[in-house]
C-alpha positions as CSV (number, residue, x, y, z in Angstrom):
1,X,-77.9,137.3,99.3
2,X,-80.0,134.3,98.4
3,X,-79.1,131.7,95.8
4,X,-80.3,133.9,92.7
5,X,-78.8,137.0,93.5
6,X,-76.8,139.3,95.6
7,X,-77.1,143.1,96.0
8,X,-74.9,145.3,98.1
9,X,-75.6,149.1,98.6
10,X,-72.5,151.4,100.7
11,X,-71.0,154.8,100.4
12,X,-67.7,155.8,98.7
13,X,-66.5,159.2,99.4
14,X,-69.4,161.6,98.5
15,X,-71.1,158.8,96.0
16,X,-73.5,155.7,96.5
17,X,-73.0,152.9,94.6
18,X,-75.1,149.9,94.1
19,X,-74.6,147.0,92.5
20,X,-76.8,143.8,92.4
21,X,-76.0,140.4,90.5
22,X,-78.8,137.7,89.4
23,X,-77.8,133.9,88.8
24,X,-79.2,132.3,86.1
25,X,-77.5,128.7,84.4
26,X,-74.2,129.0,83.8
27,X,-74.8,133.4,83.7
28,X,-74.3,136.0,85.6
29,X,-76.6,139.3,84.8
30,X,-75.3,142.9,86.5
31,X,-75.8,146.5,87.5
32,X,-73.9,148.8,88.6
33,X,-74.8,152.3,89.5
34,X,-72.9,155.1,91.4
35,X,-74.5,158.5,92.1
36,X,-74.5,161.1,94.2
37,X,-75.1,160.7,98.1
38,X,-76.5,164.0,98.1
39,X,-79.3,162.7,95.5
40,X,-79.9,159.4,97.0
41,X,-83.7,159.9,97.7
42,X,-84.3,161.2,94.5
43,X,-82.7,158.4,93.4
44,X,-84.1,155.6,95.4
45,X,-86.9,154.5,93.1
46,X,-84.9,154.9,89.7
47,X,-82.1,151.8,91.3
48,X,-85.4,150.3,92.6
49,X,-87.2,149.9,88.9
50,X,-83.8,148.9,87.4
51,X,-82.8,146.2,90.0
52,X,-86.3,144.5,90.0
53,X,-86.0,144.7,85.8
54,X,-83.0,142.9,85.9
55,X,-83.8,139.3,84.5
56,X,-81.8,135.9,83.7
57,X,-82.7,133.7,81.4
């Protein structure tokens, strides 16, 4: 966590889900993104490009 965003990563059953928040003013910008554990490696640059795209204003 730092002062412009937060991003936490764990395991729910047989799914990953990852979700990271950005700060900007008085807004809060989010993803959130479950998929399979068994994919996670496939999956690992896909969360990657979307969580660096995610942008305040």
């Amino acid at each position: 966590m730092t002062p412009r965003f937060f991003a936490v990563s764990s395991y729910k059953g047989d799914k990953v889900w990852y979700d990271r928040c950005n700060f900007s003013a008085q807004l809060v910008h989010c993803v959130l993104i479950n998929y399979p554990a068994e994919e996670e490696h496939a999956w690992d640059d896909v969360v990657t490009r979307i969580s660096l795209s995610l942008k305040g204003k």
